[in-house]
C-alpha positions in Angstrom: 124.1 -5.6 103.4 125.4 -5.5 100.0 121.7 -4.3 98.7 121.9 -1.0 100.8 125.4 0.2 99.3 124.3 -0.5 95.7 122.9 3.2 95.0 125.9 4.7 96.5 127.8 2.3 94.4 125.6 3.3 91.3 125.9 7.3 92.0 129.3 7.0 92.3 129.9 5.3 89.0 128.1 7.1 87.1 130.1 10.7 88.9 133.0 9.1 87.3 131.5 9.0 83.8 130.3 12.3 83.7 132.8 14.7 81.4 134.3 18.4 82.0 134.9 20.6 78.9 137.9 20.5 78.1 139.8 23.3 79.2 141.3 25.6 76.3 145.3 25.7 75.8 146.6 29.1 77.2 148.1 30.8 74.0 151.0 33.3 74.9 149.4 36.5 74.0 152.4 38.4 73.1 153.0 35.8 70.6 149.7 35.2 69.4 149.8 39.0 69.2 153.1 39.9 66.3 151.8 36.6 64.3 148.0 37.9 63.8 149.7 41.4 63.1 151.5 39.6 60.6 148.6 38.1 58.8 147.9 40.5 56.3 146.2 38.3 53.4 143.3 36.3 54.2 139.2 35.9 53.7 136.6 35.0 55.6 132.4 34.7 55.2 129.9 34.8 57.7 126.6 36.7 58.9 126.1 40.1 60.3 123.6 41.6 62.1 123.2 45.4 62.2 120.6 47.1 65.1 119.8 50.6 65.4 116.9 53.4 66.7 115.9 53.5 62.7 116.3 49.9 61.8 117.3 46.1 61.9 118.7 44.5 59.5 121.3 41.4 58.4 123.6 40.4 55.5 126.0 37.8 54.2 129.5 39.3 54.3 132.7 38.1 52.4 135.9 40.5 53.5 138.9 40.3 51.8 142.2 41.4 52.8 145.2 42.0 50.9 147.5 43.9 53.0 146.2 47.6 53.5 144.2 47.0 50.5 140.5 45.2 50.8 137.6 44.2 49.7 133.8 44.3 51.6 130.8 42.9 50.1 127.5 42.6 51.9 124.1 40.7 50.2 120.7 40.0 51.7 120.4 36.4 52.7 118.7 35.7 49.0 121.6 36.7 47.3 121.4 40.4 45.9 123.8 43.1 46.4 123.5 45.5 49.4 126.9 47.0 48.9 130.6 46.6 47.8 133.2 48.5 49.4 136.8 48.2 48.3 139.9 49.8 49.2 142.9 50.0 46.9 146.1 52.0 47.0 144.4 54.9 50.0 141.3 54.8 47.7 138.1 54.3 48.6 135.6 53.0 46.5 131.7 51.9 47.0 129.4 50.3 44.8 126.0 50.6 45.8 122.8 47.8 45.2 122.1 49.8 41.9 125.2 49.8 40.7 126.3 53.2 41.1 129.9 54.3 41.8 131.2 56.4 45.0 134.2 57.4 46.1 135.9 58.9 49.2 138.7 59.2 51.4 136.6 58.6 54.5 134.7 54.5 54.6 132.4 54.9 57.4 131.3 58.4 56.4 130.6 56.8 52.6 128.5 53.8 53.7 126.4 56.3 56.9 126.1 58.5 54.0 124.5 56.0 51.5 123.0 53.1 54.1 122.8 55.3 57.3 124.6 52.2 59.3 127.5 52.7 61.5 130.3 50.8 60.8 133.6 50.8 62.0 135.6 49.8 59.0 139.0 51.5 60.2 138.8 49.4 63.0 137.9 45.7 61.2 140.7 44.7 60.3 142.0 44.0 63.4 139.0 43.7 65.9 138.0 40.8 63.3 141.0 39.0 63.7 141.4 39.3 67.4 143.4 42.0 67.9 143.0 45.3 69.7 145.1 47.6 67.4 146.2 50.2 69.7 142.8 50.1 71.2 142.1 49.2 75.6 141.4 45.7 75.8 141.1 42.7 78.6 142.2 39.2 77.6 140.2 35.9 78.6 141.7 33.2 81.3 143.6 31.5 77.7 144.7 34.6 76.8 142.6 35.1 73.9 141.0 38.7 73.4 138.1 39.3 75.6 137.0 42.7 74.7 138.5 46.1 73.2 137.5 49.3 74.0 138.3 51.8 70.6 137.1 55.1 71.1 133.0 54.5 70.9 133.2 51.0 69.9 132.9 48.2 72.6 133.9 44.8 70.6 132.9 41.7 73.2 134.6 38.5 71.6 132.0 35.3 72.4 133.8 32.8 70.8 137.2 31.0 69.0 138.1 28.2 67.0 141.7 27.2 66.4 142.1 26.9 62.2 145.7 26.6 60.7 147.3 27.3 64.1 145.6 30.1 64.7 143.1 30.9 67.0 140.8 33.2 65.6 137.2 35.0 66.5 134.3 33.2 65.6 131.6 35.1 67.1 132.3 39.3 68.2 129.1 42.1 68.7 130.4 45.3 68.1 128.6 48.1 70.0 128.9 51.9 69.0 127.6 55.1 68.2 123.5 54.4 67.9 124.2 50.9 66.4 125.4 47.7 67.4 126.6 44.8 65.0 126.8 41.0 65.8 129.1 39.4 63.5 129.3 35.5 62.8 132.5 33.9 61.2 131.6 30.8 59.5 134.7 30.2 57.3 137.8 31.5 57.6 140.7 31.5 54.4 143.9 32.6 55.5 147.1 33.0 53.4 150.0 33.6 55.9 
């Protein structure tokens, strides 16, 4: 009798070892919200990918922010320079793989001009820390940032991890005008 109750008694031990994900801790957005707008110096390196009509292409990125003022570079995944774009004091200044100086009021107009990629530096700043700016946005069940919706930028959010009591973006694609952009956070340097 005991024999025919033995792979009922097997399923359901091995039912109770089987693990859930843990579920993430809901963060109270409004919260969340002022102290990420209050983060205003920090660093972080990763990957990007950049797709459009005309062509495919990725880089290393390192961004650097100090207050309105930053700092942009992009190299190929051997190491040389693609670009350096820097912003200091309502100037804008790019450095191109040659070496050559440009300047402009206008980011995104100076690196379409030079590279003929679409991206949506006004916008980075925030949408790469999580937030939406003043930009449409839907928030995930923890109340993390979902998506944003920024004139003809979609930014889709795919993944966090919490560093230094913050939970910040890991993993966003940015989709826009001809292009679309799939950014990869690995390291994050924040001075709060």
């Amino acid at each position: 009798m005991f024999l025919r109750f033995l792979p009922l008694l097997g399923l359901l031990l091995l039912a109770g070892c089987t693990t859930t994900s843990p579920q993430r801790q809901q963060v109270n957005w409004q919260q969340e919200r002022a102290r990420l707008e209050r983060l205003d110096h920090w660093q972080l390196s990763g990957k990007m990918a950049i797709i459009s009509a005309q062509q495919r292409g990725s880089a290393r990125l390192n961004w650097q922010q100090d207050g309105e003022d930053y700092r942009l570079n992009l190299t190929s995944l051997i190491g040389t320079s693609i670009l350096e774009l820097s912003r200091s004091q309502g100037r804008v200044s790019l450095t191109d793989n040659e070496g050559r100086q440009h300047q402009s009021q206008d980011a995104e107009a100076l690196i379409f001009q030079l590279t003929g990629w679409h991206l949506p530096i006004a916008g980075l700043p925030d949408w790469i820390k999580g937030l939406p700016g003043k930009a449409d946005y839907r928030l995930n069940p923890d109340n993390s940032l979902a998506s944003v919706r920024d004139g003809q930028w979609q930014i889709s959010y795919q993944e966090y991890r919490d560093q230094d009591g913050y939970r910040l973006p890991h993993l966003l694609t940015m989709t826009g005008p001809q292009s679309r952009l799939k950014l990869q956070i690995n390291e994050w340097a924040l001075q709060p």
